[in-house]
C-alpha positions as CSV (number, residue, x, y, z in Angstrom):
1,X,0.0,0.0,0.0
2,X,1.5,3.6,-0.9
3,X,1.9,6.0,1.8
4,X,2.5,9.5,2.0
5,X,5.2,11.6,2.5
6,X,4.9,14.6,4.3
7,X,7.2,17.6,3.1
8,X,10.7,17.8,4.7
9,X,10.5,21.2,5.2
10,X,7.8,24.0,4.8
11,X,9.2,25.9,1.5
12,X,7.1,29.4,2.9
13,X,9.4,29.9,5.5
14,X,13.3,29.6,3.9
15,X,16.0,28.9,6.8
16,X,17.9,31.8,7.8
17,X,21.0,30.0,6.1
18,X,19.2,29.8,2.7
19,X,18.3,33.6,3.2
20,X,21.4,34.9,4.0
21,X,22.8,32.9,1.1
22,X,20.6,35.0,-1.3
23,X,21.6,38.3,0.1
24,X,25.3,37.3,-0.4
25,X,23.9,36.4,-3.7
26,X,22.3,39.2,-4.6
27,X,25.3,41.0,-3.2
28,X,27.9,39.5,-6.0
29,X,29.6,42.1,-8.2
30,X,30.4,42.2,-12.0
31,X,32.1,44.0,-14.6
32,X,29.7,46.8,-16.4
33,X,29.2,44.0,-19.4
34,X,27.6,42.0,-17.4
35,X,23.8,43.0,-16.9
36,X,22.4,40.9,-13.9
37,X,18.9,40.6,-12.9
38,X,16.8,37.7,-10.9
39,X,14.9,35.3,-12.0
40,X,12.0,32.7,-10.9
41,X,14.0,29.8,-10.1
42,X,12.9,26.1,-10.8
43,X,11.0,24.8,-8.2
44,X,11.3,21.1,-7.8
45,X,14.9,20.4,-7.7
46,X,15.5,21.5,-4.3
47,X,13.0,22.8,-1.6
48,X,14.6,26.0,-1.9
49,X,16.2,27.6,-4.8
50,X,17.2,31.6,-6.2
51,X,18.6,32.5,-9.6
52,X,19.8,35.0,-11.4
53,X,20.3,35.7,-15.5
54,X,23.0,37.4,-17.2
55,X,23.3,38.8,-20.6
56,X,27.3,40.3,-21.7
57,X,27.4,43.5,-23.6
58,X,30.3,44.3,-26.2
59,X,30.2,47.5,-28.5
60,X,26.0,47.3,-27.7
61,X,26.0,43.5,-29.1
62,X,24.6,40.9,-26.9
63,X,27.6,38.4,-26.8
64,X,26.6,36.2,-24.3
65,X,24.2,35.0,-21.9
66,X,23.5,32.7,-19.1
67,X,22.3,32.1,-15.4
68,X,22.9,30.5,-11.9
69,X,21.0,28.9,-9.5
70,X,21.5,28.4,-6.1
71,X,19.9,25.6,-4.5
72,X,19.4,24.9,-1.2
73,X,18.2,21.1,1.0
74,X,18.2,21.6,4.7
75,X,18.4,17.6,5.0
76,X,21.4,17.3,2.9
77,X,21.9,15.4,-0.8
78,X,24.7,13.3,-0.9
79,X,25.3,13.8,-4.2
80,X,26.0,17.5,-3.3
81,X,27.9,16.6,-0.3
82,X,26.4,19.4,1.2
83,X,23.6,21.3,1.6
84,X,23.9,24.1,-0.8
85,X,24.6,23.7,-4.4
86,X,25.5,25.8,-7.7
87,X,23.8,25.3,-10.7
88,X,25.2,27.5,-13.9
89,X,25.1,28.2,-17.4
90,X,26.9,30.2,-20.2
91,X,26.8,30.7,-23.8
92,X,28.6,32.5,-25.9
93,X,29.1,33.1,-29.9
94,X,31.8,31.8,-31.4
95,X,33.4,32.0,-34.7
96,X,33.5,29.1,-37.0
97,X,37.3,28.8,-36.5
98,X,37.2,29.2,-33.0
99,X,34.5,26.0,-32.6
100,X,36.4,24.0,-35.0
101,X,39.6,23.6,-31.9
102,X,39.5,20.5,-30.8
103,X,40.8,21.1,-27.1
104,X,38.1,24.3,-26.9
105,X,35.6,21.9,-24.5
106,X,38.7,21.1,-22.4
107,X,39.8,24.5,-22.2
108,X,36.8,25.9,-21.9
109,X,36.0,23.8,-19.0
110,X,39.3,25.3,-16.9
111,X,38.0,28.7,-18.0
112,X,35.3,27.7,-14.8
113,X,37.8,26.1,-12.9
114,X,40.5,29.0,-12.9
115,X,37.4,31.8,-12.1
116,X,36.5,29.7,-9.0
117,X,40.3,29.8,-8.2
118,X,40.8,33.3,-9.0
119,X,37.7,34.4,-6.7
120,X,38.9,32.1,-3.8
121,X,35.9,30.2,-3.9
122,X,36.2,26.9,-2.3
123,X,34.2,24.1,-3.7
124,X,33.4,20.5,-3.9
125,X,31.6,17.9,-6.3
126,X,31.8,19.9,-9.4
127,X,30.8,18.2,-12.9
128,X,29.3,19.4,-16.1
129,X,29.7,19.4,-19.6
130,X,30.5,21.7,-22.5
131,X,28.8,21.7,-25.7
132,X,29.6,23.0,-29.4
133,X,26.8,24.1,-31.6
134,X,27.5,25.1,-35.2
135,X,25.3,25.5,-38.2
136,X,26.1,26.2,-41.8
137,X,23.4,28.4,-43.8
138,X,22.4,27.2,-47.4
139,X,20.2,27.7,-50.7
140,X,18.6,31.0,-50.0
141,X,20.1,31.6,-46.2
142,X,23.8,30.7,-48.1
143,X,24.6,34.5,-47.8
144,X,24.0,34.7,-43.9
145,X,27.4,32.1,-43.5
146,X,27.8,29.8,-40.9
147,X,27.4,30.4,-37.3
148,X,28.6,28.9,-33.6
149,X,27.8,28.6,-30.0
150,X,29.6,27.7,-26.6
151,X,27.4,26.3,-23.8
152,X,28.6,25.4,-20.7
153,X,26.9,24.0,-18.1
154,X,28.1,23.0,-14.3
155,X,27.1,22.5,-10.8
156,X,29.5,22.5,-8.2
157,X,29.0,22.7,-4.5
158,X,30.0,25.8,-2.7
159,X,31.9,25.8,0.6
160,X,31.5,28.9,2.8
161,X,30.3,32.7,1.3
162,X,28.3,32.8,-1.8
163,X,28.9,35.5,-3.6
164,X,32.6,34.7,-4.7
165,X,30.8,31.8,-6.9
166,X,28.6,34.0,-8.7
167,X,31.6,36.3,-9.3
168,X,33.3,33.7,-10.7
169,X,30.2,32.6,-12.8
170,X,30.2,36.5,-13.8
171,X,33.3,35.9,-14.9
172,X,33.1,32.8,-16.9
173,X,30.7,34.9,-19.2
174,X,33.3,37.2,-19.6
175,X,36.1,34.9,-20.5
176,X,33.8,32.5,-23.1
177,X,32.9,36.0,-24.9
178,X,36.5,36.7,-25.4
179,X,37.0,39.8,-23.0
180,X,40.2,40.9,-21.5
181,X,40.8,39.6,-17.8
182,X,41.4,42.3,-15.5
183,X,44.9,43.0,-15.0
184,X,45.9,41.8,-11.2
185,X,45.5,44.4,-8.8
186,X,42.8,46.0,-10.5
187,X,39.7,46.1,-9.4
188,X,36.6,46.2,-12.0
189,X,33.9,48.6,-10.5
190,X,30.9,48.3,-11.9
191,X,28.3,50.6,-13.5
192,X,24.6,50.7,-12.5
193,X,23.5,49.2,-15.3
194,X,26.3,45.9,-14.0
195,X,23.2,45.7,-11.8
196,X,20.5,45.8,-13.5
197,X,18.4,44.2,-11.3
198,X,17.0,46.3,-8.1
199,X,18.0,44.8,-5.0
């Protein structure tokens, strides 16, 4: 005979842990390309969850986009081996030349890795995968050439603040579009419209 299962945890009152999580979340800060807002975040994967979206900026040209989500299970997941976990995504356009590299997925992949590093944000569990998309045009769309994408999606499980893991997602978009890193020892402030959400 089935039974029922009563919720773990009541998802109209978030623990003070999960809401302090989303300030330091909200609290993340990115280069003026990057124009952040939030966004309604699924709602089955974990009883708690908050995302953001990101589109990057060049010259007025969207270049790239993605978002992260931050989820959040009071009782623990072992495959998280934790209670928190990050769950990202980037794309970016790419020139034909550029997807045809055969190491791009590898490299691409350390491009998280490194801004992780680089923000000093300690994590476990990470996986993910990287994906090339490229299309060639023909008979009457011949003219418009051929076109490709970078995607990049990952989940990683943060240890300690927050906010250094969305940084580091901030800059992931930066790097798959092709901008500059900032030079060491310069800091990137950014512009109101970095924000672009209201917090």
């Amino acid at each position: 005979m089935a039974t029922r299962h009563q919720p773990r945890v009541d998802a109209s009152a978030p623990p003070e842990e999960f809401r302090e999580a989303v300030a330091r979340m909200r609290a993340a800060r990115f280069r003026p390309e990057v124009l952040c807002e939030e966004m309604p975040a699924p709602q089955r994967i974990a009883p708690y969850a908050a995302a953001l979206s990101a589109d990057v900026t060049v010259d007025g040209e969207d270049t790239g986009t993605g978002r992260i989500v931050l989820l959040h299970d009071p009782a623990g997941n072992d495959a998280w081996s934790g209670t928190f976990r990050c769950v990202a995504y980037a794309r970016a356009e790419l020139t034909t030349e550029f997807a045809m590299d055969p190491f791009l997925s590898a490299v691409a992949w350390t491009w998280l890795m490194e801004a992780l590093e680089a923000h000093s944000a300690e994590f476990v569990a990470p996986s993910g995968t990287v994906t090339k998309v490229t299309s060639e045009s023909f008979g009457g769309m011949a003219e418009d050439g051929g076109s490709a994408q970078l995607e990049i999606r990952a989940s990683w499980t943060p240890v300690g603040d927050v906010a250094p893991h969305v940084e580091a997602w901030g800059e992931l978009l930066c790097t798959a579009v092709g901008l500059e890193p900032v030079p060491e020892g310069v800091t990137a402030l950014p512009s109101r419209r970095g924000q672009r959400g209201e917090r």
